[in-house]
C-alpha positions, 0 to 999 in steps of 0.5 A, spaced: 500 500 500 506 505 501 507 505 494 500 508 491 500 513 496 507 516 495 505 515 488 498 519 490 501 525 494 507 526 487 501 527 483 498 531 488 504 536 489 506 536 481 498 538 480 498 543 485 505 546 483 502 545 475 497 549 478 500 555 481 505 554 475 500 556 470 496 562 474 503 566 475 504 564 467 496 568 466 498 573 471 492 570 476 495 571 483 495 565 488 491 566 494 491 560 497 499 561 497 498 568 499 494 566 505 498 560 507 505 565 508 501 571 511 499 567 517 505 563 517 509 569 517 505 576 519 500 571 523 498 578 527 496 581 521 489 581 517 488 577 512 485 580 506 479 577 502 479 573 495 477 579 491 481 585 496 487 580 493 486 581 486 484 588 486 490 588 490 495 584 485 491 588 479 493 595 481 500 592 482 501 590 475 496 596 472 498 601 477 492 604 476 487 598 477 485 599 469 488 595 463 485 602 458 
């Protein structure tokens, strides 16, 4: 049984690091990563919402939040 299920959590690692591999390439921000770190590292900090998240992350890469 140990083999299927080193088998099955490299599965789930190479899916899950596909995945963030494929949002940073569409520029779609990870909030689960940013979630984890912030509690991981600034645990007294607020944590902001999904979508204060990616207006966050939209402002960053437009500067003013606007693609025109």
């Amino acid at each position: 049984m140990k083999p299927d299920s080193d088998l099955k959590g490299r599965l789930k690692n190479w899916y899950t690091s596909l995945r963030i591999f494929a949002y940073y390439m569409a520029g779609i921000p990870d909030y689960d990563n940013y979630v984890a770190r912030q509690r991981r590292y600034n645990a007294q900090a607020p944590v902001m919402s999904r979508l204060e998240f990616l207006d966050y992350c939209q402002q960053r890469r437009n500067g003013s939040g606007r693609c025109c």
